[in-house]
Structures are given as structure tokens and as C-alpha cells.
KETORSE-897044 format. One record per residue: residue number from 1; x, y, z of N, C-alpha, C, CB in turn. Coordinates in pm, 1 decimal. Glycine has a CB too. Layout:
KETORSE-897044
{atom NUM,{X,Y,Z},{X,Y,Z},{X,Y,Z},{X,Y,Z}}
...
//
This chain:
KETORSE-897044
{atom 1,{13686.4,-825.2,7113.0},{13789.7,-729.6,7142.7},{13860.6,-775.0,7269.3},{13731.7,-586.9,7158.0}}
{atom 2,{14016.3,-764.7,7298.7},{14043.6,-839.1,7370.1},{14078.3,-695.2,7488.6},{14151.6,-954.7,7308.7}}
{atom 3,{14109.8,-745.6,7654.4},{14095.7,-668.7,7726.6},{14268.3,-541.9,7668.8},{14073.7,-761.5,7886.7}}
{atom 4,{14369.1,-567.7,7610.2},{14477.2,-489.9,7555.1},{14399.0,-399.4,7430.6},{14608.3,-598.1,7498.7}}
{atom 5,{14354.6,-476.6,7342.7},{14303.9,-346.6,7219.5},{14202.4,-303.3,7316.8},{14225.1,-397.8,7032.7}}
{atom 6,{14050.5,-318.9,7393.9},{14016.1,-238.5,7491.0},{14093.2,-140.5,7529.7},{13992.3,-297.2,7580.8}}
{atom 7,{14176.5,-129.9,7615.7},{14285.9,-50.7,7689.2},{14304.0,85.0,7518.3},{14475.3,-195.7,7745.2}}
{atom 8,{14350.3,-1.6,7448.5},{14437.8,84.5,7322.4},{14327.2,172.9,7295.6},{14495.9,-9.3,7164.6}}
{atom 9,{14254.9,118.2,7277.5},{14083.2,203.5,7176.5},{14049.8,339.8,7310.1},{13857.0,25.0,7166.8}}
{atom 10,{14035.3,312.8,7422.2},{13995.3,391.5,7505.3},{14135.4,501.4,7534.1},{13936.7,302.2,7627.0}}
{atom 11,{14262.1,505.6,7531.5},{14404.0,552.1,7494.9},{14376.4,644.5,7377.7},{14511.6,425.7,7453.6}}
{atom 12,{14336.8,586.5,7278.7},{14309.4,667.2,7172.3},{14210.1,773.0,7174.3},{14281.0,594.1,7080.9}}
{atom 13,{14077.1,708.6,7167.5},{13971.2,810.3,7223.8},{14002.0,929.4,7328.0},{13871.7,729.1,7291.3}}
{atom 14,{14075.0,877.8,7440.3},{14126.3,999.3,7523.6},{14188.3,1122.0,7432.4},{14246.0,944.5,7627.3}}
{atom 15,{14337.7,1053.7,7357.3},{14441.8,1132.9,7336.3},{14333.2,1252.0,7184.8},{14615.0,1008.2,7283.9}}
{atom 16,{14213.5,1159.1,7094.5},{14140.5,1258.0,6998.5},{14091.7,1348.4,7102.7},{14014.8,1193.6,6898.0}}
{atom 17,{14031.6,1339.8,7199.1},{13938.0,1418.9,7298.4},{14031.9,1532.9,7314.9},{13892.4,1338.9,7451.2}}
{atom 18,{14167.2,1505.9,7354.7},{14270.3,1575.9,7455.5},{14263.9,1661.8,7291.8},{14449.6,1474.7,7547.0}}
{atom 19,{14327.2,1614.2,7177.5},{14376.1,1696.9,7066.3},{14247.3,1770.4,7037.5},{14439.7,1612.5,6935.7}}
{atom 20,{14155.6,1763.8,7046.6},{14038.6,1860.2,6982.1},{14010.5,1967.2,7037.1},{13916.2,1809.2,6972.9}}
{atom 21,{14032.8,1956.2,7184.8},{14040.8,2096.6,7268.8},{14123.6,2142.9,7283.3},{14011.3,2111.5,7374.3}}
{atom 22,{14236.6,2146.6,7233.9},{14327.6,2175.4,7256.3},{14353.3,2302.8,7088.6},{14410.1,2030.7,7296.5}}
{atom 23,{14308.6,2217.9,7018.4},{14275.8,2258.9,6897.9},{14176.3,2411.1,6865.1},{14211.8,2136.4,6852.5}}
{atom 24,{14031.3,2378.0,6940.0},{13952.5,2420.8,6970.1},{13979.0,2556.6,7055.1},{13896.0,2328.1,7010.1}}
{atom 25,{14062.1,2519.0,7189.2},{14093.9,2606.5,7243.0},{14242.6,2731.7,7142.3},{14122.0,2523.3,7380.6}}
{atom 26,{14302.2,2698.6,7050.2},{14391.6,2770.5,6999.1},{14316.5,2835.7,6879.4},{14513.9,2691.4,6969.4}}
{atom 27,{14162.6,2795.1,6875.8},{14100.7,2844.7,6747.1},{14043.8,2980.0,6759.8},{13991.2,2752.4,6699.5}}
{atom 28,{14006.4,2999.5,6932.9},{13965.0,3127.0,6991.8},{14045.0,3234.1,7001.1},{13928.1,3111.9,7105.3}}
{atom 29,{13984.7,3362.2,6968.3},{14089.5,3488.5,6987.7},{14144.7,3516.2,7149.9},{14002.9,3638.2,6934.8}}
{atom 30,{14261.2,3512.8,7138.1},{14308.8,3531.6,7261.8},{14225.9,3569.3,7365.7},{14396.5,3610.5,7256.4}}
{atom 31,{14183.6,3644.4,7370.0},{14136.5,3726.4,7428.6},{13999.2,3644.9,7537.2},{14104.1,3834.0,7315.1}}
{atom 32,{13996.7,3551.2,7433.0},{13833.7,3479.5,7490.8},{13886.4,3334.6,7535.2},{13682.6,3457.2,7340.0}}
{atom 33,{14005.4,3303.0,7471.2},{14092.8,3185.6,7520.8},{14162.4,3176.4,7707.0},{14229.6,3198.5,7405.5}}
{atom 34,{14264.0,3345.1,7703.1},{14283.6,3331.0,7875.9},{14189.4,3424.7,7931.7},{14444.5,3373.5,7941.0}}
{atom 35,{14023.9,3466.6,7916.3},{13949.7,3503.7,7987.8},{13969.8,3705.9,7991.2},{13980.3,3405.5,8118.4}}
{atom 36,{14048.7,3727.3,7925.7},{14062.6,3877.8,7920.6},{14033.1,3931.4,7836.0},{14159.0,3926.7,7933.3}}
{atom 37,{13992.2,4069.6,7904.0},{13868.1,4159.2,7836.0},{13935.2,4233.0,7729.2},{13787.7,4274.1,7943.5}}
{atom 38,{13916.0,4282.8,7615.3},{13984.7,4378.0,7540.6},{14059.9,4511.4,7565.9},{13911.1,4402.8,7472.8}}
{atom 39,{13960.9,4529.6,7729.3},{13999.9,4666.4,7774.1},{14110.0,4651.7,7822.2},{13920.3,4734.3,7864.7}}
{atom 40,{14165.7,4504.5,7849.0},{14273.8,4466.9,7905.6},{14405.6,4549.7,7832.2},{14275.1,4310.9,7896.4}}
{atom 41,{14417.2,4601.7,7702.7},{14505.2,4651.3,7597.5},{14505.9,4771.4,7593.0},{14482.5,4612.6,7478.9}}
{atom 42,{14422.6,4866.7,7711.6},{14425.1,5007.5,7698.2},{14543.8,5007.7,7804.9},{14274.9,5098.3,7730.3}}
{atom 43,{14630.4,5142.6,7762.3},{14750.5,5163.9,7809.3},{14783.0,5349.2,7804.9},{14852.4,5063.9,7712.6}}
{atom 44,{14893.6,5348.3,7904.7},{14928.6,5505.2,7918.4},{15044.0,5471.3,7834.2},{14960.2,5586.2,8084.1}}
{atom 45,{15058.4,5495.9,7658.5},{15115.5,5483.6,7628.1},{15257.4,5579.2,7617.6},{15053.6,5446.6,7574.6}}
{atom 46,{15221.2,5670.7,7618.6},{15281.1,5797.2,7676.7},{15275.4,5955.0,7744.6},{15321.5,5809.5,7613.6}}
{atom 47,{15388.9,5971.3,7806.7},{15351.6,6091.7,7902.7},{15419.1,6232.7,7894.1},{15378.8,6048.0,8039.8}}
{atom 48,{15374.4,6344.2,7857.0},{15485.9,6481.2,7811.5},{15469.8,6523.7,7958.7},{15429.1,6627.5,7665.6}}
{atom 49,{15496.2,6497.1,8086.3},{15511.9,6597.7,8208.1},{15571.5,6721.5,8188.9},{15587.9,6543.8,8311.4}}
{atom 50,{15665.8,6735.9,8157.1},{15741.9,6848.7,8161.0},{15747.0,6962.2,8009.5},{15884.6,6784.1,8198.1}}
{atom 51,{15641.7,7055.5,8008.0},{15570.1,7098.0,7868.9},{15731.0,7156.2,7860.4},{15397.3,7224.8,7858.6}}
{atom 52,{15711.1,7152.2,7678.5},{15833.5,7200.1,7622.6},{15858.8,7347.1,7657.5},{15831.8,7181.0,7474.3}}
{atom 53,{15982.4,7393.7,7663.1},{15961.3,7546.8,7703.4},{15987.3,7616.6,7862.8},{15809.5,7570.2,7672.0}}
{atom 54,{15964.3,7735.2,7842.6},{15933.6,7763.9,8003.6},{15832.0,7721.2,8013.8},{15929.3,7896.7,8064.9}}
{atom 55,{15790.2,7713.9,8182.0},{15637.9,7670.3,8233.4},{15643.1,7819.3,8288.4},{15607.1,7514.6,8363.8}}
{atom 56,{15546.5,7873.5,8179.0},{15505.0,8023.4,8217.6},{15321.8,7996.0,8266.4},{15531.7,8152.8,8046.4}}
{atom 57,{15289.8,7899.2,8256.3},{15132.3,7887.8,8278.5},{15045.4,7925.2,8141.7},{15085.5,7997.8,8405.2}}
{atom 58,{15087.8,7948.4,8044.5},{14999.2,8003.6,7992.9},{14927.2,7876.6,7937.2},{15043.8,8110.8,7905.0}}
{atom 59,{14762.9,7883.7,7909.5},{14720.4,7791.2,7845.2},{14807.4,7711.6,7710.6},{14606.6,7847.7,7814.8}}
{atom 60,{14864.1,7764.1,7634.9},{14976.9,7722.2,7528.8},{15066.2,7608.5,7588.3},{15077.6,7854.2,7489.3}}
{atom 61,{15093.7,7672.7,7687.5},{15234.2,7585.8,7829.5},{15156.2,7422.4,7855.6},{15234.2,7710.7,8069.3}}
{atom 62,{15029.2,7452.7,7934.6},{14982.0,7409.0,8010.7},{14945.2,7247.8,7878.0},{14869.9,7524.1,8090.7}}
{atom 63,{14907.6,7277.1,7776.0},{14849.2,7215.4,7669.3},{14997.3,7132.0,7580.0},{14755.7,7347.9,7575.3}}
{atom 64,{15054.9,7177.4,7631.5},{15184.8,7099.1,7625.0},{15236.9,6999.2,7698.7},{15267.8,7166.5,7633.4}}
{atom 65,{15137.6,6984.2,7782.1},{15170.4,6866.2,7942.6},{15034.8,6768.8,7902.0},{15143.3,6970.9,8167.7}}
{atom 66,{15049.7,6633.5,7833.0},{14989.6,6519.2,7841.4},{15004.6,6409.6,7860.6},{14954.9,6506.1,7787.4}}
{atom 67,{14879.7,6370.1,7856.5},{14912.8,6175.5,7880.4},{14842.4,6131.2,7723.0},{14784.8,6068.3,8067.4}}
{atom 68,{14926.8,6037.6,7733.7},{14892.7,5957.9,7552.8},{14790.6,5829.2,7637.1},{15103.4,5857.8,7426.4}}
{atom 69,{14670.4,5807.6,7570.5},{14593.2,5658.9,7599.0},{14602.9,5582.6,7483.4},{14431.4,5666.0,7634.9}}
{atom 70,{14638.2,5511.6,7442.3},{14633.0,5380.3,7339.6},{14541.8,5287.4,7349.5},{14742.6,5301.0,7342.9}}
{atom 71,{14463.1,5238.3,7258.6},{14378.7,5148.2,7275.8},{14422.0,5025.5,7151.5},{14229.8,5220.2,7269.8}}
{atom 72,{14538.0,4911.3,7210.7},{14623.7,4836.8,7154.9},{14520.9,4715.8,7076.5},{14733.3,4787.2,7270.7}}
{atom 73,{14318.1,4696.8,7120.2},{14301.7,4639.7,7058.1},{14251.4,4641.2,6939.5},{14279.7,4599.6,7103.8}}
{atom 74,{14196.0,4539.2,6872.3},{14177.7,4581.4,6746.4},{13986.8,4630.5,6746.2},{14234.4,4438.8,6633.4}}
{atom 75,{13962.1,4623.2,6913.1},{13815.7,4677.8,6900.4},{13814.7,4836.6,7028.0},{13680.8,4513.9,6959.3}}
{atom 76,{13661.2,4886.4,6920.0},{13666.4,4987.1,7026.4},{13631.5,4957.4,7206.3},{13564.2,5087.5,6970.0}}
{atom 77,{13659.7,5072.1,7234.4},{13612.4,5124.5,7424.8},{13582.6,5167.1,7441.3},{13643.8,5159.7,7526.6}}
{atom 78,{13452.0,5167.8,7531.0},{13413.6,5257.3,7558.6},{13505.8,5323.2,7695.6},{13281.0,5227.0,7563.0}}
{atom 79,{13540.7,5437.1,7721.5},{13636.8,5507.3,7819.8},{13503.4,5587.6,7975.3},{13746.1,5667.2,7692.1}}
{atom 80,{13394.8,5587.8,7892.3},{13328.9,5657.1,7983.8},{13312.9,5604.5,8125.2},{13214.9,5679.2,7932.7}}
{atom 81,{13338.5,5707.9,8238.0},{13362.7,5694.1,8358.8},{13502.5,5660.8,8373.3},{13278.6,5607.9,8412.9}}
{atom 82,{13578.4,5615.2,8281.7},{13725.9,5612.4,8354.5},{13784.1,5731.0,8397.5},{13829.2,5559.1,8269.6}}
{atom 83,{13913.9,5678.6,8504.7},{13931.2,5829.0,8520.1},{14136.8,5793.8,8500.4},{13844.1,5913.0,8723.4}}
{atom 84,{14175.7,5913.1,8469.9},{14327.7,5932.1,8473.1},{14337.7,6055.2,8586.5},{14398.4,5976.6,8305.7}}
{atom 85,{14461.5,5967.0,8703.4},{14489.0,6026.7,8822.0},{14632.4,6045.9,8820.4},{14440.9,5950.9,8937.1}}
{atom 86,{14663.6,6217.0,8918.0},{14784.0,6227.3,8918.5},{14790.2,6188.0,9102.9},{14837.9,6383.7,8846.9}}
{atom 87,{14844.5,6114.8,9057.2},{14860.2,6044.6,9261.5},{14905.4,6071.8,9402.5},{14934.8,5949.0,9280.3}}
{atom 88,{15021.0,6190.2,9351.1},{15087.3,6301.0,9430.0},{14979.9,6377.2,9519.8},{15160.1,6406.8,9327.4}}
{atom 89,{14885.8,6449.8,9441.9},{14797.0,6520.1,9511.6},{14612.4,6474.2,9488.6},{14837.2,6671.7,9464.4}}
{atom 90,{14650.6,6363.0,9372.3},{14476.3,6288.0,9379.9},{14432.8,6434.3,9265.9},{14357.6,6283.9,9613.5}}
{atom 91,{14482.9,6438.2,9161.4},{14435.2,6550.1,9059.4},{14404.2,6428.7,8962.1},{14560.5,6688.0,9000.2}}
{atom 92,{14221.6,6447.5,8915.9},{14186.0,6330.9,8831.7},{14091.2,6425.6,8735.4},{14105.2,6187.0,8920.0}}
{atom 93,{14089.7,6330.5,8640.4},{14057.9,6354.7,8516.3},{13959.9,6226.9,8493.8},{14188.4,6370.9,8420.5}}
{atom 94,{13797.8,6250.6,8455.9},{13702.3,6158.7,8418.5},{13672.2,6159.0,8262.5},{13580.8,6186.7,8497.9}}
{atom 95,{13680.3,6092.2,8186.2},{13656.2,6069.2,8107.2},{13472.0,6068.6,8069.5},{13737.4,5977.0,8107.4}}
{atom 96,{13406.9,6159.6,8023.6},{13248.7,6151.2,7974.3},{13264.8,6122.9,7797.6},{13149.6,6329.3,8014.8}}
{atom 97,{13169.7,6039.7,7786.8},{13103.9,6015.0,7687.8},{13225.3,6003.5,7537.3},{12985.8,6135.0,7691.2}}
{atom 98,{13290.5,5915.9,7601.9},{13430.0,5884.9,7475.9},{13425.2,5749.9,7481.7},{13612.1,5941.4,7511.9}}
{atom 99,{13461.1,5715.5,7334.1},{13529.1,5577.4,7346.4},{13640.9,5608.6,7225.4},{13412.2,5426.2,7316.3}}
{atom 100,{13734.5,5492.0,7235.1},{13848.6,5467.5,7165.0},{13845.9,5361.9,7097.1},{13948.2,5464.4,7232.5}}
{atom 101,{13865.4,5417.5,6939.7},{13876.0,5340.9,6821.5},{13980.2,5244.0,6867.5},{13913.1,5424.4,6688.9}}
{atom 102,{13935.1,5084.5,6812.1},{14070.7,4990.1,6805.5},{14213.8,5058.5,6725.4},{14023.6,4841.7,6712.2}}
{atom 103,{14288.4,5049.2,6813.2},{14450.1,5065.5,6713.8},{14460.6,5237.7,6763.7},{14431.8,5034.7,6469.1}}
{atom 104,{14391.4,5332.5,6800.4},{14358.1,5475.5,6842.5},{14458.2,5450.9,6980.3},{14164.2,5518.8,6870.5}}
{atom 105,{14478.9,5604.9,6945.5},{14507.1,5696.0,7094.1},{14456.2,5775.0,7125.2},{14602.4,5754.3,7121.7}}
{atom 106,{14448.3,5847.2,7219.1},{14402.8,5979.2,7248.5},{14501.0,6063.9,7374.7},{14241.4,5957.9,7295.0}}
{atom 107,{14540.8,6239.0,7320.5},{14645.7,6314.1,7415.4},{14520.7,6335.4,7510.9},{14742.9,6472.8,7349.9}}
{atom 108,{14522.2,6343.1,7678.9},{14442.8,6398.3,7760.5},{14540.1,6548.6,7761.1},{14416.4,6301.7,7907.2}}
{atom 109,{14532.9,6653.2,7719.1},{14642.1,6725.1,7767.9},{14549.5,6879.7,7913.4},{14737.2,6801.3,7579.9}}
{atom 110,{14642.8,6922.7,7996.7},{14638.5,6950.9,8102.3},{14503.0,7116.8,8056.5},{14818.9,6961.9,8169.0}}
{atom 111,{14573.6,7161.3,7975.8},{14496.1,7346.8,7994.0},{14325.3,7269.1,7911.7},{14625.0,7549.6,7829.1}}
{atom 112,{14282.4,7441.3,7832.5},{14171.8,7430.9,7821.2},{14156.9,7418.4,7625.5},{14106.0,7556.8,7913.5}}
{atom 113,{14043.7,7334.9,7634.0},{14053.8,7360.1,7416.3},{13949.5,7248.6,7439.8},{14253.9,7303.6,7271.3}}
{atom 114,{13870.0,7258.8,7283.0},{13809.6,7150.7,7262.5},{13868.2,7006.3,7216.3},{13731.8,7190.7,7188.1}}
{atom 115,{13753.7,6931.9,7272.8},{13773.6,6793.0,7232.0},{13753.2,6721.3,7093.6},{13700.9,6732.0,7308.4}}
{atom 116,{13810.5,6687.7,7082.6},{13856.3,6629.7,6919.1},{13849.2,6427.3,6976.8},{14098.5,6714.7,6851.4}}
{atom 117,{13832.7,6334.7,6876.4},{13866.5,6232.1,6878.4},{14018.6,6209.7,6936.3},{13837.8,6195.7,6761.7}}
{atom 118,{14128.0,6293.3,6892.9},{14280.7,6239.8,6924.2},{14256.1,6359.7,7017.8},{14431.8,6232.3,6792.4}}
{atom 119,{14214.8,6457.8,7091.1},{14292.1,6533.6,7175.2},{14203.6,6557.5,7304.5},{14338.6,6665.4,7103.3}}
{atom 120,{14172.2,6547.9,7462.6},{14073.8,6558.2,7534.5},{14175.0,6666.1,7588.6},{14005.2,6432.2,7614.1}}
{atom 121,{14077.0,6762.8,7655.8},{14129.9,6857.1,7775.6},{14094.6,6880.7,7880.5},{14137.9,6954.8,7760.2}}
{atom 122,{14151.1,6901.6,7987.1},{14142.2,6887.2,8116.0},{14038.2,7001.5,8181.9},{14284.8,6891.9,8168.2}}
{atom 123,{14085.3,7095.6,8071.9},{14056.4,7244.1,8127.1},{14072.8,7292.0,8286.4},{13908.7,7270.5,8094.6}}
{atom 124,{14251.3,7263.6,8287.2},{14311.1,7329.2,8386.9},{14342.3,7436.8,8342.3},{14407.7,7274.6,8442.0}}
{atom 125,{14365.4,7543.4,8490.1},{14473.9,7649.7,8447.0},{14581.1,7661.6,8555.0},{14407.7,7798.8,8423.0}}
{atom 126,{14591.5,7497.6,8633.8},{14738.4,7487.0,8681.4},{14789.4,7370.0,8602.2},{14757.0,7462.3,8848.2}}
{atom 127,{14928.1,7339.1,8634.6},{15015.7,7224.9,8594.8},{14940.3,7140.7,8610.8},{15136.6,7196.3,8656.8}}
{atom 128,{14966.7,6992.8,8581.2},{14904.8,6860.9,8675.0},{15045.2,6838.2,8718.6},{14814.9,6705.9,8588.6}}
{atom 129,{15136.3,6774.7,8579.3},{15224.8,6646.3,8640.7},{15346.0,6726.9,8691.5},{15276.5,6512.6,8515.7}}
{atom 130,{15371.7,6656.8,8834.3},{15517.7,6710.8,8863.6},{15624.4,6681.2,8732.2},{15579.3,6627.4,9010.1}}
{atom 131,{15738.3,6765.1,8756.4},{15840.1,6723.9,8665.7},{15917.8,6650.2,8696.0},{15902.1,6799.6,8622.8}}
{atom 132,{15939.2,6620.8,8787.3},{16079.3,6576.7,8876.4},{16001.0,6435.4,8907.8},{16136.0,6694.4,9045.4}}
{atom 133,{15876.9,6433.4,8961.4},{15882.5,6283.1,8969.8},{15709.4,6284.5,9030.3},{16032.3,6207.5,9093.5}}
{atom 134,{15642.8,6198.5,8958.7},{15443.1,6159.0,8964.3},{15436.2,6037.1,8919.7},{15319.3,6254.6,8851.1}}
{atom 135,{15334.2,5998.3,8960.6},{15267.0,5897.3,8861.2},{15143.3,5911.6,8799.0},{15250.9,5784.9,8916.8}}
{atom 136,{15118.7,5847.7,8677.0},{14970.9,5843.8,8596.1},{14920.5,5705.4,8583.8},{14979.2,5903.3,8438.6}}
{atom 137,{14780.3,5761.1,8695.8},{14710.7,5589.9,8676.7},{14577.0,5635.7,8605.9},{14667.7,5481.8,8856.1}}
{atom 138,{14544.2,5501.7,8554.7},{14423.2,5470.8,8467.9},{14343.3,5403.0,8530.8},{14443.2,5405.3,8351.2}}
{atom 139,{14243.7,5433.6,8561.6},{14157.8,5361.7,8629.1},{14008.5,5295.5,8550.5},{14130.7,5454.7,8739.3}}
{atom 140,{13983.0,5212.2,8528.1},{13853.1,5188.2,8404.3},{13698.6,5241.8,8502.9},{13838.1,4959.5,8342.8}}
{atom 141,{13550.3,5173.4,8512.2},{13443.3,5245.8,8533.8},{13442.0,5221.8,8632.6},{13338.5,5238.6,8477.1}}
{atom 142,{13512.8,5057.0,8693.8},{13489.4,4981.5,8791.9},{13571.1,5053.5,8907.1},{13523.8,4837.3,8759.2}}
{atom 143,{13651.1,5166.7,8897.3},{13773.7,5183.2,8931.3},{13930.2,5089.6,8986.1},{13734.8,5251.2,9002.9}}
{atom 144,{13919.7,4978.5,8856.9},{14040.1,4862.4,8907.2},{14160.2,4909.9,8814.3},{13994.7,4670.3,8871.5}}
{atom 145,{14285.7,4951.5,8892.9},{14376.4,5023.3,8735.8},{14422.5,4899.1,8654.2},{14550.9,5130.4,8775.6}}
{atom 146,{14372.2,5000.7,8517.2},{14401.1,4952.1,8393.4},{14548.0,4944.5,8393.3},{14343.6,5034.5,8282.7}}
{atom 147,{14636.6,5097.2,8405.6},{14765.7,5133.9,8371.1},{14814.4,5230.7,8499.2},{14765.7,5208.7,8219.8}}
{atom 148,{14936.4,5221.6,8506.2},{15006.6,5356.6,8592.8},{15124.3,5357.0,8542.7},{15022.4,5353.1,8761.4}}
{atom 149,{15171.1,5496.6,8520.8},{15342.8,5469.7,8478.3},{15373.2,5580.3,8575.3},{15411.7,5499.3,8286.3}}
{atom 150,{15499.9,5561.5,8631.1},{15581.3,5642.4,8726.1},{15709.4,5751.6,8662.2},{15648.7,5528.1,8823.2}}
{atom 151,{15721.0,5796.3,8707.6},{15866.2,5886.1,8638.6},{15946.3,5920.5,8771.9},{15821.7,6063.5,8540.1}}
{atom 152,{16076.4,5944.4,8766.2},{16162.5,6054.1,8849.4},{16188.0,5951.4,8947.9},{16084.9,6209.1,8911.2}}
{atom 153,{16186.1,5760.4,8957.3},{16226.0,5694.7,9045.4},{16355.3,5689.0,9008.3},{16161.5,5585.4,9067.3}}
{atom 154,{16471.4,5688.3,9051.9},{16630.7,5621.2,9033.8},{16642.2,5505.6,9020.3},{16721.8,5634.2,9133.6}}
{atom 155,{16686.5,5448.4,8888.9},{16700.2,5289.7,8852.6},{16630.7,5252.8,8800.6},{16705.2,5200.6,8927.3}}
{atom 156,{16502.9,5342.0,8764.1},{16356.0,5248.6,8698.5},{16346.9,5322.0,8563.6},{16176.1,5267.8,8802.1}}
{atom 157,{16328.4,5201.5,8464.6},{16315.0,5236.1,8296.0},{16213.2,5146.1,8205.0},{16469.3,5211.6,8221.9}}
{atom 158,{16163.5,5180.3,8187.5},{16077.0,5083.6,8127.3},{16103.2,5072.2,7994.3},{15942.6,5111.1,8144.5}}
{atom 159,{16038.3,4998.1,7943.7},{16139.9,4956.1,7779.7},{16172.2,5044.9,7688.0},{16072.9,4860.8,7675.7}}
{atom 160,{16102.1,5161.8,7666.3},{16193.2,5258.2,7602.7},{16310.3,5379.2,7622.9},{16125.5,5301.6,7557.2}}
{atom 161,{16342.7,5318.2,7779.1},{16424.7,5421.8,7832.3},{16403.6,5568.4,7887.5},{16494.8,5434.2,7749.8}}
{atom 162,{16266.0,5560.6,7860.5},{16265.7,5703.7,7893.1},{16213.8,5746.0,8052.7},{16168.5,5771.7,7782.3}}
{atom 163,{16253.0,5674.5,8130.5},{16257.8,5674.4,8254.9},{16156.7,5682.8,8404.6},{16321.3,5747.4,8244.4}}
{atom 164,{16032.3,5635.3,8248.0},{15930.5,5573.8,8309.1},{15944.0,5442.1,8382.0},{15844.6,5561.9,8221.4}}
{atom 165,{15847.7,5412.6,8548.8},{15848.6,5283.1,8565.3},{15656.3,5222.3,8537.8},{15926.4,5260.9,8735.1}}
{atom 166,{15660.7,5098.6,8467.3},{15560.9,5079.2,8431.4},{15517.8,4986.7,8566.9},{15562.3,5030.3,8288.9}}
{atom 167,{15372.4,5006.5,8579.4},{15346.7,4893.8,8717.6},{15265.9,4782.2,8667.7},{15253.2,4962.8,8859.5}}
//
């Protein structure tokens, strides 16, 4: 073998090495490819602050004011110990003994009722979210936020316009 095909053969060998991981690496689910956790896909997908109606207080009112959680992957979560915070005044909400189906949401909504798979309650009997302008963060067990969305900033929209800012 002369010292040029040497050179070529070891060129080659590199460039199979380089293509197999590369390969290898696109064969893994995302998720396990850039190092992120599934929980990474839980989200405040949406927020009713301002319950439809007058805000007369009544539990009816109050149960009209939620936060939507989405769980965007295709596996479950466990949610227990997370908490959803209103940041204005530090009004939080812990999550016990839930998890969320892959592709699932769940309403946290503000008054009092039982818990269902799609509906958790706060069992307030004040408001939480300002109307005019709060934010909702998600915090997972570790307390590192998952999600926060803002409302009532000037100029800030997040992709569906509805005048959320996402952080």
C-alpha cells in the first residue's frame, strides 16, 4: 500500500465513522438527541383572566378564571409538586398527586369543584388573575420555570395575538 492510498483508506474510514453518527445520532427521538426532558413540552397553553361576565365573586364567576396546562408530549407527567404562580402577589397553586396524559391538557380554574382529569381547582373564593395585567408561571418539582406567560404589557403578542407575552 503506498503512503497516498494510506492517506485515502484512513480519509475514508474517518468520513464512514463521521456518517454513522451522524446517522445514529438522527435515529434518536429528539428528545434524547439535544438532551431534553419531555417535561420540556409542558406549557401554559392558555389563560381566561378575565371570567366571562360580571366579576360578581360568585363561585360560578370565579370558575370562569383559568389557566390551560398542555402536555405537548407524546408521554405522560407526572405534575406532582409543581406549582402555577400568580407573580403580582405570589398567589400559587401546587399541584398533588396528578399527572398529564401525552397530547392532554388540563383547566387549573380559580373557585371551588372537584377534580376531574381535564379540570383542577384552586378552591379560591377570591379572584387570582389581575385583568388588566399578571403573569402565570409554571414552575416543575425542582422549582426551575417550565412556562410563564404575561398579559396587559403594551407591544407584547405572542403568536396568537392575544396579547399574551410568552417568556
Amino acid at each position: 500500500m503506498t503512503a497516498s492510498s494510506s492517506v485515502t483508506a484512513r480519509r475514508l474510514a474517518a468520513a464512514a465513522l463521521a456518517a454513522g453518527a451522524l446517522i445514529g445520532a438522527a435515529a434518536l427521538p429528539a428528545t434524547a438527541a439535544d438532551g431534553r426532558s419531555h417535561r420540556a413540552n409542558v406549557e401554559i397553553s392558555r389563560v381566561q383572566y378575565d371570567s366571562p361576565g360580571w366579576d360578581n365573586g360568585s363561585n360560578r364567576s370565579l370558575n370562569k378564571e383559568w389557566v390551560e396546562i398542555t402536555n405537548n408530549s407524546r408521554h405522560r407527567v407526572n405534575l406532582d409538586g409543581w406549582r402555577l404562580t400568580e407573580d403580582r402577589r405570589g398567589v400559587t397553586y401546587t399541584f398533588r398527586h396528578f399527572s398529564l396524559g401525552g397530547h392532554e391538557s388540563v383547566r387549573v380554574h380559580t373557585g371551588v369543584g372537584r377534580d376531574t382529569a381535564r379540570d383542577l381547582f384552586q378552591d379560591r373564593r377570591n379572584y387570582v388573575w389581575d385583568n388588566r395585567r399578571d403573569t402565570a408561571t409554571l414552575r416543575n418539582d425542582n422549582r426551575r420555570t417550565v412556562d410563564s406567560v404575561t398579559w396587559g404589557e403594551r407591544g407584547h403578542r405572542d403568536h396568537d395575538g392575544r396579547g399574551h407575552h410568552r417568556h
